[in-house]
Backbone as a ProteinNet text record, in pm:
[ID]
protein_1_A
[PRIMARY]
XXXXXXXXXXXXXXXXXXXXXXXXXXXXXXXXXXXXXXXXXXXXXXXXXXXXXXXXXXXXXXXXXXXXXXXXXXXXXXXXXX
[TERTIARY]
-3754.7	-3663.9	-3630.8	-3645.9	-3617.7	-3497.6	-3397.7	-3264.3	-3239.9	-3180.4	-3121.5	-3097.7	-3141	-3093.5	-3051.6	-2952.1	-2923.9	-3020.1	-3025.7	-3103.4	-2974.8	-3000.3	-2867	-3029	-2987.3	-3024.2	-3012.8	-3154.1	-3176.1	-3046.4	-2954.6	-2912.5	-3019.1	-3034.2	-3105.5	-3023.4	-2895	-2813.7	-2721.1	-2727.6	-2672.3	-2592.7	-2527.4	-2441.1	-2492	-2638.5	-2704.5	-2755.7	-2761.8	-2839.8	-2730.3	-2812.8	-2812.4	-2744.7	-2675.6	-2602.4	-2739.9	-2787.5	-2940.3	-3018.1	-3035.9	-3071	-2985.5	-2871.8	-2795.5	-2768.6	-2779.2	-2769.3	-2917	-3022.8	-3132.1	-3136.7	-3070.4	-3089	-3043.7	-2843	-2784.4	-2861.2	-2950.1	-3000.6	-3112.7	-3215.7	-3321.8	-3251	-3144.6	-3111.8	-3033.8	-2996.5	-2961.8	-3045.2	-3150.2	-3260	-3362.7	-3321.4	-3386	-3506.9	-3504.2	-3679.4	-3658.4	-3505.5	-3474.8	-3338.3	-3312.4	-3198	-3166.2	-3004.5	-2938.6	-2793.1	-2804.6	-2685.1	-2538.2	-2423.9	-2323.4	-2221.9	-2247.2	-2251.4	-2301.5	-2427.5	-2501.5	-2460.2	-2430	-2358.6	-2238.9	-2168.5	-2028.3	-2009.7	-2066.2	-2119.2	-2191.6	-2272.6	-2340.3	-2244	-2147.8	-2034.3	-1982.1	-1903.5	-1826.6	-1854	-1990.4	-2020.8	-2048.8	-2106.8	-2145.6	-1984.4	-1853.1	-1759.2	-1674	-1724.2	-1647.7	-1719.4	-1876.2	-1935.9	-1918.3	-1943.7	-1911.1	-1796.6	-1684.5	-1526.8	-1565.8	-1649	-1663.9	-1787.3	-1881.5	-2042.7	-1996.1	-1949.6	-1923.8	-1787.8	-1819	-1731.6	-1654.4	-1516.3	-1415.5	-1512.1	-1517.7	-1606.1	-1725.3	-1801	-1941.3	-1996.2	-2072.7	-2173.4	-2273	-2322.7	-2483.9	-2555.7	-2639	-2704.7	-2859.4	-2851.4	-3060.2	-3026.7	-3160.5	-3149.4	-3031.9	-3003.1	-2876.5	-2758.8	-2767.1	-2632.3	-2586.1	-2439.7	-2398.2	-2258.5	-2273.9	-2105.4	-2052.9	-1898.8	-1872.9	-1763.8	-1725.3	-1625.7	-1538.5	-1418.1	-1346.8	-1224.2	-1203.9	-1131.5	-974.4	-958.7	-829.9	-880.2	-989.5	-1046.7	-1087.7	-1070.7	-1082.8	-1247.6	-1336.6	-1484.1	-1452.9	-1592.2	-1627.6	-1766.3	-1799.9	-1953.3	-1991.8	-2079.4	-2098.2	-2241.3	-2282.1	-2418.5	-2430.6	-2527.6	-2535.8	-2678.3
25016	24920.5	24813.4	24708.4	24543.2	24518.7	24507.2	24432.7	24336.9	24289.5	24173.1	24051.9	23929.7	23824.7	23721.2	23678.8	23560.5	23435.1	23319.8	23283.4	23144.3	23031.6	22908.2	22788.8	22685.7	22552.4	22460.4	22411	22301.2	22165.3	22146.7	21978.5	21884.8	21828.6	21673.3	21589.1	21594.3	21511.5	21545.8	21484.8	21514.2	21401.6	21463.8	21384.1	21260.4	21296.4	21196.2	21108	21081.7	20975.6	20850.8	20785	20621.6	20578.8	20481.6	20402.6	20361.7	20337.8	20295	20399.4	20504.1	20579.9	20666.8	20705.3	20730.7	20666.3	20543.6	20464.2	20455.2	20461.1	20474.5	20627.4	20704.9	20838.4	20876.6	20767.8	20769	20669.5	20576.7	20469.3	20546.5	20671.9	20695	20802.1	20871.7	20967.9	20876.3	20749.9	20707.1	20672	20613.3	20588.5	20707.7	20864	20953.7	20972.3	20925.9	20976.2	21049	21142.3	21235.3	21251.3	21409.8	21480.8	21536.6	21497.2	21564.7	21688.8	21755.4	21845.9	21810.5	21839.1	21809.7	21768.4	21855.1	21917.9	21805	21770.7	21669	21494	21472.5	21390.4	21312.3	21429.9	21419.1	21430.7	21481.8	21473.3	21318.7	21301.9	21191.3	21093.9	21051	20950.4	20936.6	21078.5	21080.8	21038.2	21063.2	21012.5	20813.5	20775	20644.7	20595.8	20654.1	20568	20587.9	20721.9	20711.4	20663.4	20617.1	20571.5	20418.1	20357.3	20246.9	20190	20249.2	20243.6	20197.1	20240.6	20261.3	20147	20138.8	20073.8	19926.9	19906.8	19749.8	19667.2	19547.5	19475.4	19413.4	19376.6	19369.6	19238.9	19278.7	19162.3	19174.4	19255.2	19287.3	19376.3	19356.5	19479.9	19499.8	19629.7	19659.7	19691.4	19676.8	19657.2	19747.9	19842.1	19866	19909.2	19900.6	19876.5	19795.4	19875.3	19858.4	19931.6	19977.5	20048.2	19970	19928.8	19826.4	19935.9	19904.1	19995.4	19881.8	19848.5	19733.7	19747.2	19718.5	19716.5	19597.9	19596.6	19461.5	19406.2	19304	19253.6	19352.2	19365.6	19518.8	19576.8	19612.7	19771.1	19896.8	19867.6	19995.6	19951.7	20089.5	20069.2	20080.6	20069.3	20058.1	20083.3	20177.9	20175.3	20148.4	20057.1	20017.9	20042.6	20111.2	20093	20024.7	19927	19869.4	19900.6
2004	1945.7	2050.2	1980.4	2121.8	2126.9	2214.5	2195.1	2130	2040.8	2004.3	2113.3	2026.3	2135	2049.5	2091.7	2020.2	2031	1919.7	1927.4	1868.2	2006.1	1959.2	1943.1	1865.9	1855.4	1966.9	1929.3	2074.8	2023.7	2065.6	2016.6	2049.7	1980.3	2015.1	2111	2081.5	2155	2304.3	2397.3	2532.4	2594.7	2694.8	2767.1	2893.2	2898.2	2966.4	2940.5	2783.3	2716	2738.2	2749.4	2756.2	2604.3	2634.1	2482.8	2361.9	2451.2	2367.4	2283.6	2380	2329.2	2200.6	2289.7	2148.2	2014.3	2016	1893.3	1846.9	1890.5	1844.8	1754.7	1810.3	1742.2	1642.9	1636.6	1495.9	1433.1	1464.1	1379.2	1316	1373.7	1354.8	1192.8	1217.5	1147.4	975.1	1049.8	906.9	847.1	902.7	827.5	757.7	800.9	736.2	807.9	958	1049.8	1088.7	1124.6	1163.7	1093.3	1094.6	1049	1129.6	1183.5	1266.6	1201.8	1281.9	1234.2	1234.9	1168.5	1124.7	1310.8	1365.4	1501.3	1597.5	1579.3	1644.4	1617.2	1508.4	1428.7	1498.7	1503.1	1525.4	1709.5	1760.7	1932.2	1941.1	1907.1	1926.5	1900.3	1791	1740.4	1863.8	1887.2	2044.9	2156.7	2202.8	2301.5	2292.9	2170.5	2176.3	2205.6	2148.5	2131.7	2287.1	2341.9	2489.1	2583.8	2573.9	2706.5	2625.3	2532	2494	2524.3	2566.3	2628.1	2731.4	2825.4	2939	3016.1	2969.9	2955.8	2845.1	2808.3	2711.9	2808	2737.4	2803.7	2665.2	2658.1	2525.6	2480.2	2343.8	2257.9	2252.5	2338.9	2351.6	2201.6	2211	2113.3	2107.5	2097.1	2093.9	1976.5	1920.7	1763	1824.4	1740.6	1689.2	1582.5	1498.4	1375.2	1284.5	1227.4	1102	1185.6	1264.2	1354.9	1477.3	1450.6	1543.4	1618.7	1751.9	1833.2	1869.3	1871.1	1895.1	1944	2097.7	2096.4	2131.7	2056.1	2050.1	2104.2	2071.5	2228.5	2234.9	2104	2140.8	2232.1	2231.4	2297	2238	2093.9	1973.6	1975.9	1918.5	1945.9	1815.3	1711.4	1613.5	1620.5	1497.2	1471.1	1324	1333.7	1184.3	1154.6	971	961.1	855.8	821.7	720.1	674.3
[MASK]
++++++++++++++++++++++++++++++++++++++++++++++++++++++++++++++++++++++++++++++++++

C-alpha cells in the first residue's frame, strides 16, 4: 500500500510577474485562451492593483488587449475590460 500524498495545483499566477505580464494573463483569460481559477483570478487582480500602486505614475495607464489598469490622479487603480 503507497502513502497518500496530497496533490495542490500549479497557479499560473505569481508574485514575480511583471505588470505586463500579468495583464497579459487577465487579458489572455478574458478572451477565453486560457482559464484561470477563481483563486488565480482574484490573486492576479491583487497583485496588478498593488504593484500598479507602486510601478505607475498618477494618470498613467497600461492597456494590452481590451484590459486597461489605470491608475488615476486620486491614486485609486482601476481595471477595465472592454
Amino acid at each position: 500500500m503507497q502513502p497518500s500524498r496530497s496533490v495542490q495545483a500549479v497557479s499560473a499566477v505569481n508574485a514575480d510577474m511583471s505588470l505586463k505580464e500579468l495583464l497579459q494573463l487577465v487579458a489572455d483569460n478574458h478572451h477565453g485562451k486560457i482559464s484561470l481559477s477563481d483563486d488565480d483570478k482574484t490573486l492576479a487582480v491583487g497583485l496588478l492593483k498593488s504593484k500598479g500602486m507602486d510601478e505607475l505614475d498618477y494618470g498613467e495607464e497600461m492597456k494590452v488587449d481590451k484590459v486597461r489598469l489605470v491608475k488615476r490622479v486620486t491614486g485609486a487603480m482601476g481595471l477595465y475590460f472592454s
